[in-house]
C-alpha positions as CSV (number, residue, x, y, z in Angstrom):
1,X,-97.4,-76.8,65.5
2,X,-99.7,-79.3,63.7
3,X,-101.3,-82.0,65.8
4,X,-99.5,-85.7,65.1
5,X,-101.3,-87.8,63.3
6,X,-103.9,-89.8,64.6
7,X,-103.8,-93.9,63.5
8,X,-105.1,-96.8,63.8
9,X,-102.8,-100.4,62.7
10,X,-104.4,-103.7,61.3
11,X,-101.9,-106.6,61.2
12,X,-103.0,-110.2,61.8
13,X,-99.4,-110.7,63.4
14,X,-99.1,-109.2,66.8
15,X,-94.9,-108.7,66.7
16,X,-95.8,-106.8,63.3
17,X,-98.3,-104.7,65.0
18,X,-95.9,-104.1,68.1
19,X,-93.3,-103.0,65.6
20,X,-94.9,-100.5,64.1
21,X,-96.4,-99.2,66.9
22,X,-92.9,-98.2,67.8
23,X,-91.9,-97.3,64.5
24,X,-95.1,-94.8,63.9
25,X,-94.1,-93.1,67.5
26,X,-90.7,-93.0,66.9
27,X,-92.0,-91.1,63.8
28,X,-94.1,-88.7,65.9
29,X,-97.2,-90.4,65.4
30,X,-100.2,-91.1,67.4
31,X,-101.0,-94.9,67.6
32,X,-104.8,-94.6,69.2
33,X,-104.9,-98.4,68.4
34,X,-104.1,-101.4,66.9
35,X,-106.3,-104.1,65.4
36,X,-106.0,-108.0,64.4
37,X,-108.9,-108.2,62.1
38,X,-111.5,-106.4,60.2
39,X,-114.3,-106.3,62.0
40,X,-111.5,-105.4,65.2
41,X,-110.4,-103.0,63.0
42,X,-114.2,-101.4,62.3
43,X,-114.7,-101.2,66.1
44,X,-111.9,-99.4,66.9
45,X,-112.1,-96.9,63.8
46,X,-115.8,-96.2,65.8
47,X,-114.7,-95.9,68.9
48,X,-111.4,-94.1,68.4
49,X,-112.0,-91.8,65.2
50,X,-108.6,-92.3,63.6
51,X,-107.5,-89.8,60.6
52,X,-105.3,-93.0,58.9
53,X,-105.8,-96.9,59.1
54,X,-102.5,-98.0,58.2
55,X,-103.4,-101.9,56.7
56,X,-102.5,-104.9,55.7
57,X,-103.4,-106.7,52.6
58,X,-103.0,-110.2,54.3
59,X,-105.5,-111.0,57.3
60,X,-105.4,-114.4,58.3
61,X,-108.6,-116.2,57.6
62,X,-110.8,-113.3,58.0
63,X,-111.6,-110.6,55.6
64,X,-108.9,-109.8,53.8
65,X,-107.3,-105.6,53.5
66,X,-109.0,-105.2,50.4
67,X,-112.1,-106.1,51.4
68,X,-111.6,-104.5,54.9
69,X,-110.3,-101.2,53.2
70,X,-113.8,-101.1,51.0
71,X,-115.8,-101.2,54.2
72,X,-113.7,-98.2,55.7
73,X,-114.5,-96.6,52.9
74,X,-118.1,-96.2,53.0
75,X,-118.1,-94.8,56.8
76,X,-119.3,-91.1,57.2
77,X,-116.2,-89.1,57.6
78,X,-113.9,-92.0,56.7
79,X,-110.1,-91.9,57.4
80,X,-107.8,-92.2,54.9
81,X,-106.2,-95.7,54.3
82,X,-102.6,-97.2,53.5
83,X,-101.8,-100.2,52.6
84,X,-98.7,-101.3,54.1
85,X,-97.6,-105.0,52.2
86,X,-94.8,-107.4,51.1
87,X,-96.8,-107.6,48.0
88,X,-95.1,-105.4,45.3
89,X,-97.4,-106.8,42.3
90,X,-99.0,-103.7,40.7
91,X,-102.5,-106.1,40.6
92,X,-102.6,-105.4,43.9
93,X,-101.8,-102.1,44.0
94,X,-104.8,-101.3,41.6
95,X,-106.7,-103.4,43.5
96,X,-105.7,-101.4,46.9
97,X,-106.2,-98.3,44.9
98,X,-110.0,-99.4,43.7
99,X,-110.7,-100.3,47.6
100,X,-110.1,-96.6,48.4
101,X,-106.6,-96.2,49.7
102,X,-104.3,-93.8,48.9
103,X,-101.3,-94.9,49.9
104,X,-99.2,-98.3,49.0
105,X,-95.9,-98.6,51.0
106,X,-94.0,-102.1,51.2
107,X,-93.1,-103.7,54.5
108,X,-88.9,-103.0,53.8
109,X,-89.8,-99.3,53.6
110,X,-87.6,-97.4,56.0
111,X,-88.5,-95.6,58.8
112,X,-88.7,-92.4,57.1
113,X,-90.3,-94.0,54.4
114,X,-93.3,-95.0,56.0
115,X,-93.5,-91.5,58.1
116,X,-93.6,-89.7,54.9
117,X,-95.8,-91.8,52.9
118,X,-98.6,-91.4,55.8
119,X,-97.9,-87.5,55.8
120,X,-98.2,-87.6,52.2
121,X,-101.5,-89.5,52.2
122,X,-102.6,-87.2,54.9
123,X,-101.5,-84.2,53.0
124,X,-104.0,-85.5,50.2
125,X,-101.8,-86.8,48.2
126,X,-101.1,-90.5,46.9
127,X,-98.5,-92.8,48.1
128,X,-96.8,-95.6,46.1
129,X,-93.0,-96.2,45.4
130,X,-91.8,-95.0,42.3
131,X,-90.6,-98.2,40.9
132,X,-93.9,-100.0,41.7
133,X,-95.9,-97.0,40.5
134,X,-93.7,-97.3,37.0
135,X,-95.0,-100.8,36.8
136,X,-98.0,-100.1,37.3
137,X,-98.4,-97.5,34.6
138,X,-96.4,-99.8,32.4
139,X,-98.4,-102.6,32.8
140,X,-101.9,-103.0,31.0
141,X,-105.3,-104.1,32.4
142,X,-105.5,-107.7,31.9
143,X,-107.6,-107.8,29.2
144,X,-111.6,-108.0,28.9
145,X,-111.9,-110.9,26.6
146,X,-109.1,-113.3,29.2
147,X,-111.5,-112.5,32.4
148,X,-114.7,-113.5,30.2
149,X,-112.6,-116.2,29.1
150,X,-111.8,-117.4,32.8
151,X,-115.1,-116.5,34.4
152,X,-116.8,-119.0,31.8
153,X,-114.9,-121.6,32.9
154,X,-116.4,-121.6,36.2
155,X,-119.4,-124.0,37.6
156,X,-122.4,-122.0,38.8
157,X,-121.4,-122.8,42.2
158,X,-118.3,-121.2,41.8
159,X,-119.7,-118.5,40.6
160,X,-122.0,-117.8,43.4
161,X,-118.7,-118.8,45.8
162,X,-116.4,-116.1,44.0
163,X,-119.1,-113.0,44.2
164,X,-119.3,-114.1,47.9
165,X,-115.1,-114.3,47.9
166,X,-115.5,-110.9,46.3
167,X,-117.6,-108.9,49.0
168,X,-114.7,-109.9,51.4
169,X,-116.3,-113.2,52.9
170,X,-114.6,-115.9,54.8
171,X,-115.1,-119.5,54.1
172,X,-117.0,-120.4,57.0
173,X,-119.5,-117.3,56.1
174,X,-119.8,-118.0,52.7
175,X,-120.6,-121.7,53.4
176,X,-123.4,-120.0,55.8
177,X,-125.3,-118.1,53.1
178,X,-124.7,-121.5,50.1
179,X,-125.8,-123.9,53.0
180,X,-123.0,-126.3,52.1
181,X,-119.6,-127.1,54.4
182,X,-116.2,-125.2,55.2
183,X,-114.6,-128.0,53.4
184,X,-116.7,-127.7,50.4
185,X,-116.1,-124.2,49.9
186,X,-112.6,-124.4,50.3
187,X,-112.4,-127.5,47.7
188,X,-114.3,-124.6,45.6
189,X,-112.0,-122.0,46.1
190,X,-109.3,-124.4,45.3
191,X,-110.5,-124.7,42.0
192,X,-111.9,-121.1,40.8
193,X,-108.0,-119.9,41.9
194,X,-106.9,-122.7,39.2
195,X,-109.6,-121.6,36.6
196,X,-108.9,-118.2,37.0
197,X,-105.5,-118.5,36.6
198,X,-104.9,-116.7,39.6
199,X,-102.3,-116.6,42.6
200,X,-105.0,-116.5,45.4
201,X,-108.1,-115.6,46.7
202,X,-107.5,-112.0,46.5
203,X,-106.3,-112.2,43.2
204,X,-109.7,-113.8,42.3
205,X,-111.7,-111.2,44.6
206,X,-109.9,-108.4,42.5
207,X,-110.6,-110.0,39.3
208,X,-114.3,-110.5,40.3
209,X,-114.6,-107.0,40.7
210,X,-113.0,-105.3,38.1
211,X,-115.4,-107.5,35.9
212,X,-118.2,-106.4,37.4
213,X,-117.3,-103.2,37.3
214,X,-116.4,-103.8,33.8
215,X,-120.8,-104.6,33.7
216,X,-121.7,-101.8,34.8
């Protein structure tokens, strides 16, 4: 008999983190911990050496899944990672997918679900429902000339405020490095989201990104 799988859970919400806890055991799972935040989360993935980090997309103030999940990533001998999300916009799960995880499951998965989608990661394998998977095959790259387009529109200080947005900064950090206020970075953010066109600050982080990815 193979040995249960070993995970660690990041969820900003403590009832979310206590219910699948119980969800992931009732499963068969091994929950070694359970973590608010990213840099919580990086500690515990240290100390406790799980084979899965089970994640949300959504955490709080801090550093956000994505930017949490790209970190994971680049440890030696890095678990494997799953987003688990309400957000069923293929953007994201492009995004999720860029970060390094393998799995995408949405937070009104069932039980059996969610057991199978971490076995299936674990296995090697990719996780993503098939509807949202559809979309996202369906749905093109937004194209290159619309995020030139948007990124132009920005002031040089919201330039240097979105690459800091897109390495996974909060606003209090980001307002460190620029030597200017919380306030003013968030009346910054404010605006690049309008420029951009974009739903949030993780939409803006992800379009960042693939742009500069785009560069080379």
């Amino acid at each position: 008999m193979s040995a249960p799988i070993r995970l660690l859970i990041v969820d900003d919400h403590e009832l979310a983190r206590e219910g699948l806890k119980s969800a992931f055991i009732r499963g068969g799972m091994d929950v070694v911990a359970a973590a608010k935040d990213g840099p919580e989360a990086l500690d515990m993935i240290n100390e406790h050496g799980p084979d899965l980090v089970v994640l949300d997309i959504r955490l709080g103030e801090g550093m956000d899944g994505l930017g949490v999940a790209r970190e994971v990533s680049k440890l030696p001998n890095a678990p494997r990672i799953m987003m688990l999300t309400l957000h069923d916009d293929p953007d994201y799960v492009r995004a999720a997918l860029d970060a390094g995880a393998t799995g995408y499951v949405l937070k009104d998965a069932s039980l059996d679900e969610l057991c199978e989608a971490a076995r299936q990661v674990m296995a090697g394998g990719t996780a993503i429902p098939a509807a949202l998977l559809s979309s996202l095959l369906a749905r093109p790259d937004r194209r290159r000339d619309d995020d030139e387009a948007a990124l132009e529109r920005l002031t040089p200080r919201e330039s240097a405020v979105l690459d800091l947005v897109a390495e996974g900064m909060t606003n209090k950090t980001i307002a460190r490095e620029l030597s200017i206020s919380p306030a003013t970075v968030k009346a910054h953010v404010e605006r690049l989201i309008a420029k951009l066109g974009v739903a949030d600050r993780t939409q803006a982080a992800v379009l960042a990104t693939r742009w500069r990815e785009r560069q080379g």
